[in-house]
N, C-alpha and C positions, 0 to 999 in steps of 0.2 A: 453163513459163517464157515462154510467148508474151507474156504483157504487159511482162515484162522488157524495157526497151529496152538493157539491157547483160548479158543473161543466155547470151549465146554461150559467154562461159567456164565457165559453171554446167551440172553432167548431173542435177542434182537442183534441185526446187524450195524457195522459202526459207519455214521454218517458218511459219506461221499468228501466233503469239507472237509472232514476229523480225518479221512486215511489221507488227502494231499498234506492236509497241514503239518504230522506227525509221521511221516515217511519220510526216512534218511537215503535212502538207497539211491539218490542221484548224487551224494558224497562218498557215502560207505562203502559201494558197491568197486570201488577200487582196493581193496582189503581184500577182496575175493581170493588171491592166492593165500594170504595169511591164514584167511579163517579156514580153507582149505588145507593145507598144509597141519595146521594147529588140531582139527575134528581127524585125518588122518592119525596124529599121533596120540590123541583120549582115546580113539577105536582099539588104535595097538594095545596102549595101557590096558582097557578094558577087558578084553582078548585074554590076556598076563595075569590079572586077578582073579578070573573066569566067570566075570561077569559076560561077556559076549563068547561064542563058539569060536574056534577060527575059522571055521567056515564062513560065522556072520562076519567076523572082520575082514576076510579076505572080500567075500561080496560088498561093503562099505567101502572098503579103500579102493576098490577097483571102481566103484560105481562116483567116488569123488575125483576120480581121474578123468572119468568122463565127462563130471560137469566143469571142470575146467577146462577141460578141453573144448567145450562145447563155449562157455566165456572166454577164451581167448580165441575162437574164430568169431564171437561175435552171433553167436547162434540165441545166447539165451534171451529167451525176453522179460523185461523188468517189467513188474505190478508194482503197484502204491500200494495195493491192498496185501502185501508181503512186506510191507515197511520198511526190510534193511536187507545186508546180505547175507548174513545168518541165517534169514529164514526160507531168503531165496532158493539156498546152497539145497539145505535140510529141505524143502518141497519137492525141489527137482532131483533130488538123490532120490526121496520116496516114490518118486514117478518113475523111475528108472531100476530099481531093485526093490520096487512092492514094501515089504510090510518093514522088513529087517531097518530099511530105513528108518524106522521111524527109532530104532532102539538108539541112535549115536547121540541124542541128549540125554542120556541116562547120565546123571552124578556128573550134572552140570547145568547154567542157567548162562543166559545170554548175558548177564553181568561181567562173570568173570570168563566170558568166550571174547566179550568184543573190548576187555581190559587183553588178554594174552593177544588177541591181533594188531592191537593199534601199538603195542608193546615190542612186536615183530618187525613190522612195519616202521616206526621209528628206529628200530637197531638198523636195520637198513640202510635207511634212509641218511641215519648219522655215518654211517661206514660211506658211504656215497659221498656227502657234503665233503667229508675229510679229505679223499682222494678229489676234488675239485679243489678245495682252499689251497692245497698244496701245492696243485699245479698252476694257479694261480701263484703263488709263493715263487716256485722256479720262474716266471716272465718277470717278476719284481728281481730276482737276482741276476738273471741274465741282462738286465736291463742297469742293475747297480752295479755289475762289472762292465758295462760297453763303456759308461758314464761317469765312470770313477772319478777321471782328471774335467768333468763339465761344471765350470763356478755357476750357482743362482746363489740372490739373495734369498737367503732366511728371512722369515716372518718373525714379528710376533706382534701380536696388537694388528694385524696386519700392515705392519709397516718397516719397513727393511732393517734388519736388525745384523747381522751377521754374513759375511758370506760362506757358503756349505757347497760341496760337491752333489751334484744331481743325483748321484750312485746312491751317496748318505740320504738324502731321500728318500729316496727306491727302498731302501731298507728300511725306513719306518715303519713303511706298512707291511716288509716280511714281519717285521715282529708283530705288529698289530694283530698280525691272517694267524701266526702264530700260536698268541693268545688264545683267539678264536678258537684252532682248532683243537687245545689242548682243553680248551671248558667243552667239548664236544664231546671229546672222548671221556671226560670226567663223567659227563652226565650221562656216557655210554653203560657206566657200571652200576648207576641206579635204575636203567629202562632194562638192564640184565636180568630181571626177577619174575618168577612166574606167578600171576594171580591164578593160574587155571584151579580147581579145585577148591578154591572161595564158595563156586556156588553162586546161587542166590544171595546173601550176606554170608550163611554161619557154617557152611560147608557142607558134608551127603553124607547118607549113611552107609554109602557103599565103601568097600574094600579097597577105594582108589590107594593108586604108586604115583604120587605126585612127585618125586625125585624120577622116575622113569620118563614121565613127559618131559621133564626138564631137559633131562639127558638127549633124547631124542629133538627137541628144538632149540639145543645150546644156549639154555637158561643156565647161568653161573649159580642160582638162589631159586627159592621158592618164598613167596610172600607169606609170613608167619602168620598175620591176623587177616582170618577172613572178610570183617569187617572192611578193615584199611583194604585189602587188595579190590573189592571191586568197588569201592568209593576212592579212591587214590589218582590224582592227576596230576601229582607234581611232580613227575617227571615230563608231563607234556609241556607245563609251567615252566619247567628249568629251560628247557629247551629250547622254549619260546623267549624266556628270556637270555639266552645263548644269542637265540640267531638277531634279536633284537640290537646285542651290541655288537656284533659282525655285520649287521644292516646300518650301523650306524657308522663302521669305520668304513664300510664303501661309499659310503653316501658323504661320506668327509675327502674322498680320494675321488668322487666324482665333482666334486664342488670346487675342487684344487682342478680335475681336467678342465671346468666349464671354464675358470678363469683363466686358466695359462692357454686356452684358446682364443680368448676374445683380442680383439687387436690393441686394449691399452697393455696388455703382457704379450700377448705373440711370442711367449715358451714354444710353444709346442703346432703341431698339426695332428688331428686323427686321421685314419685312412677313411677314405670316399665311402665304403662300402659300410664305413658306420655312423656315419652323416646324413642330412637328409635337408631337403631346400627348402625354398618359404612358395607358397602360391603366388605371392605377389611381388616379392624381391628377389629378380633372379641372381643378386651376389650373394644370396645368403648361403653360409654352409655353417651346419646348425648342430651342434652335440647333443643331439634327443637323445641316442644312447646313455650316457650319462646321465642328464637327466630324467631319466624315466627311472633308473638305478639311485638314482636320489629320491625321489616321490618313492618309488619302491618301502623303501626305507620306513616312511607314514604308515604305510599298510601294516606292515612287520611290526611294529611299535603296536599299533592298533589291535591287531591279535593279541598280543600278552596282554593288553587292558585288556581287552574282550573274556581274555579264560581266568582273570585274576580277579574279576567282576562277578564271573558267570559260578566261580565256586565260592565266594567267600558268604554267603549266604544258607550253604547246604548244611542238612545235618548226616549225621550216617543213616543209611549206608547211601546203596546208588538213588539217583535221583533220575528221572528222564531227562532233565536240564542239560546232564551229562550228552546227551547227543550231540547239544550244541557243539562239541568242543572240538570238533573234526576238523568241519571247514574252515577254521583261523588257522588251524594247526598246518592244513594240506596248505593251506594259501601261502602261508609265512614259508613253508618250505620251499615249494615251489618258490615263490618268490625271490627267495634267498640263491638258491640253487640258479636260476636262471641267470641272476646278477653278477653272481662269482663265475660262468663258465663266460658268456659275452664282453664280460673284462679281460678275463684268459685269452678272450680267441684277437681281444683288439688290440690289447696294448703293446705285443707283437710290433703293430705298422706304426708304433708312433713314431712320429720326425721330430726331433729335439732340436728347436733353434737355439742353439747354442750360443750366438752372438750375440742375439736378445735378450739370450737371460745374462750374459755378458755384462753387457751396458747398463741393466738397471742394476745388477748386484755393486755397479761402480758408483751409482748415484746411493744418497743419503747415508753418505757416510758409512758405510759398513764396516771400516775396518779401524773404526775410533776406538775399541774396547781393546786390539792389536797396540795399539797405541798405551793406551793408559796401562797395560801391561809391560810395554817397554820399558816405561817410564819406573814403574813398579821394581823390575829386575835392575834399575843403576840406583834401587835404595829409595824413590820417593813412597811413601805409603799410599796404600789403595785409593783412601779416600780425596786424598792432595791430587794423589794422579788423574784422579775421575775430574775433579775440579779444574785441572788443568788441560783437558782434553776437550771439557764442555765449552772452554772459553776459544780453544782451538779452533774446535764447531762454527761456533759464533762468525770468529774469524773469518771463516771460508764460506761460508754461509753470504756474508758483506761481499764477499771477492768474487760470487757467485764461481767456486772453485773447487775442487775436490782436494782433501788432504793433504794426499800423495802429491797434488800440485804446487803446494805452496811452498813458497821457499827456503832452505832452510834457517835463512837469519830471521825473518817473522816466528818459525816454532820454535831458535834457541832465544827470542825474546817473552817466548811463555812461560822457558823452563831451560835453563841452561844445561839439564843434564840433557838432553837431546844433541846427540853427534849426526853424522854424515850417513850412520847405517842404521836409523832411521827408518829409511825409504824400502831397507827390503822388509820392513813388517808391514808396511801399508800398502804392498801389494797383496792382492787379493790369491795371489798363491802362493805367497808368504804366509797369507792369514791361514790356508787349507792345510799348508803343511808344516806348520807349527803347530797342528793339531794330532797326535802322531797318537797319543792314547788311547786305548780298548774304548770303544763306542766313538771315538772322535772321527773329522771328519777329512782329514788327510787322505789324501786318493792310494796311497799302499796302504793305509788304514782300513779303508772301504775295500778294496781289495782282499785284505786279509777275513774281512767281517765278510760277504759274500761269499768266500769259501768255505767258512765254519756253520752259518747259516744252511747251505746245499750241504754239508756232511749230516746236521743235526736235522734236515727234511729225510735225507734217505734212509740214515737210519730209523726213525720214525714209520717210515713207509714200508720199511724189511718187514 
């Protein structure tokens, strides 16, 4: 039981089985600077109340410098029989400054130590994602301004509805990433709160300055109910469910890439370097990047059921279930994070066939609703117009023709209010730039949106 650091109550040692099975340290052991960082600033605290000398404190913070030091050359070696990295930290400190070490868990419990680490660690983590989403953000704008005057048909139903500017695309998803990153930083200000001093559940009977530790690890708050602070996971929760719908709009933005590659659309090209071929069909050039960014997404979903499962069961306070919550947590980030920069670094090379997305935004009528609009402004009402534009359809449809093709004595025999100018709403940059309204998709439209967008990212990012 010597490496127990709580094994006084125990006259037997704990099965070989029991320390694999309930040993976190091949997840947790990545916290290592938090929890480090975090025991640095209880020492100081402690130090200030005169619970510790400064002598002791000075010998604990120096001697936690050395065990990070010693984990980030990869020096330390990890036990099961040490369970996680709190106790890693706290054993190899006391091997390295004798007894003093063992005083840095006074008026504190690994509850609320590895509640303020994973709390560090996600502020982080979220400051990190934000500056990724964004720069991601900036290739979506750069990409909405090359593209401004580029026609594709519009979807809906998937099926050609409208024709839109490729730019006004692009900018869908700055606002979507947008979104994203504005519930990131929301959730930034509930992971701001310091559990430390919770304790075990009901808090110490030491003299702690839990506003002093705050101050010193740029906690905005301290957690009021000791209780709530080390049984509290919704913030991991929120967060998970943050990146869950940021995993879900790249994964809607890689299913738009998989399509506009395959050759019945042949939109676009990705670059070679984020392509990969088939074993057996040497013409294939395959967008695994994308989809793997897609299946990504499964996973990321999969984490929030997993920590939305794993707590709604518990009573207060902490539970050891709580361990669980790590690896969904580290996955989903990871995950997320690797999606949003491999996007950043590709869409870069994309080649926009232009002339293909040309030709089909000309098929299936796309600019009928141009039409039944026209009709609209010489006085016929909405509904007559719609009615008269479906028969149009019909028309062209029999003549296997597009619109804009047919003559104009067959559309003044639908509707006599149709003249001769006509013809320039049923051009497809007729249709873009009669769209000239804030959100609309007129190419000076897009233009203007692209530049409001990049002013409302940088200042964001001041």
């Amino acid at each position: 039981m010597s490496e127990k650091l709580w094994g006084g109550r125990f006259s037997t040692g704990t099965d070989s089985l029991v320390e694999e099975f309930s040993a976190s340290i091949a997840v947790d052991r990545r916290l290592y600077a938090q929890d480090i960082l975090g025991s640095m600033a209880h020492a100081r605290m402690l130090g200030r109340v005169g619970v510790l000398t400064p002598e002791e404190v000075a010998t604990i913070v120096s001697g936690l410098g050395e065990v990070r030091s010693e984990i980030e050359a990869g020096r330390m070696v990890f036990r099961p029989a040490l369970e996680d990295i709190h106790m890693h930290i706290e054993s190899r400190l006391t091997e390295l400054v004798g007894e003093v070490g063992k005083k840095l868990h006074t008026a504190r419990s690994r509850n609320d130590q590895v509640a303020t680490d994973l709390r560090l660690y996600a502020r982080e983590a979220l400051d990190d994602l934000r500056g990724a989403v964004g720069r991601l953000q900036e290739v979506f704008i750069d990409l909405a301004e090359r593209e401004a005057d580029t026609v594709m048909p519009g979807f809906t139903h998937m099926q050609v509805a409208q024709p839109v500017s490729f730019g006004h695309h692009c900018l869908a998803y700055v606002e979507m990433l947008h979104r994203d990153s504005q519930r990131l930083a929301d959730a930034r200000t509930r992971v701001n709160v310091l559990p430390l001093g919770a304790a075990a559940l009901a808090g110490t009977t030491f003299p702690i300055d839990r506003w002093d530790v705050a101050r010193q690890l740029g906690f905005a708050a301290i957690a009021e109910n000791s209780l709530d602070a080390v049984s509290d996971r919704d913030f991991v929760m929120e967060i998970l469910a943050d990146l869950a719908i940021l995993a879900v709009h790249l994964s809607r933005l890689a299913e738009e890439l998989i399509l506009w590659m395959s050759p019945p659309f042949a939109f676009i090209d990705l670059p070679d370097s984020f392509c990969t071929g088939s074993s057996i069909m040497p013409q294939k050039k395959n967008p695994d990047v994308a989809e793997l960014v897609r299946g990504k997404s499964g996973r990321v979903i999969g984490d929030l059921v997993a920590l939305l499962v794993l707590m709604k069961g518990q009573p207060l306070a902490y539970n050891r279930d709580n361990q669980e919550d790590k690896e969904g947590f580290f996955d989903a980030l990871d995950s997320v994070r690797a999606s949003v920069e491999i996007l950043a670094r590709m869409l870069p090379g994309l080649t926009v066939r232009r002339e293909a997305m040309r030709v089909q935004a000309e098929k299936g009528f796309a600019t009928a609703t141009d039409l039944a609009d026209y009709l609209v402004r010489k006085g016929l009402p909405f509904r007559d117009a719609h009615a008269v534009v479906g028969r149009a359809v019909r028309l062209a449809q029999e003549r296997a023709m597009a619109l804009e093709a047919m003559p104009l004595t067959e559309l003044q025999a639908l509707s006599p209010l149709i003249g001769e100018d006509v013809y320039a709403v049923l051009t497809l940059e007729g249709s873009l730039n009669a769209r000239r309204h804030p959100g609309g998709t007129a190419p000076e439209t897009v233009r203007a949106a692209a530049t409001r967008a990049r002013d409302r990212l940088h200042r964001e990012q001041a």
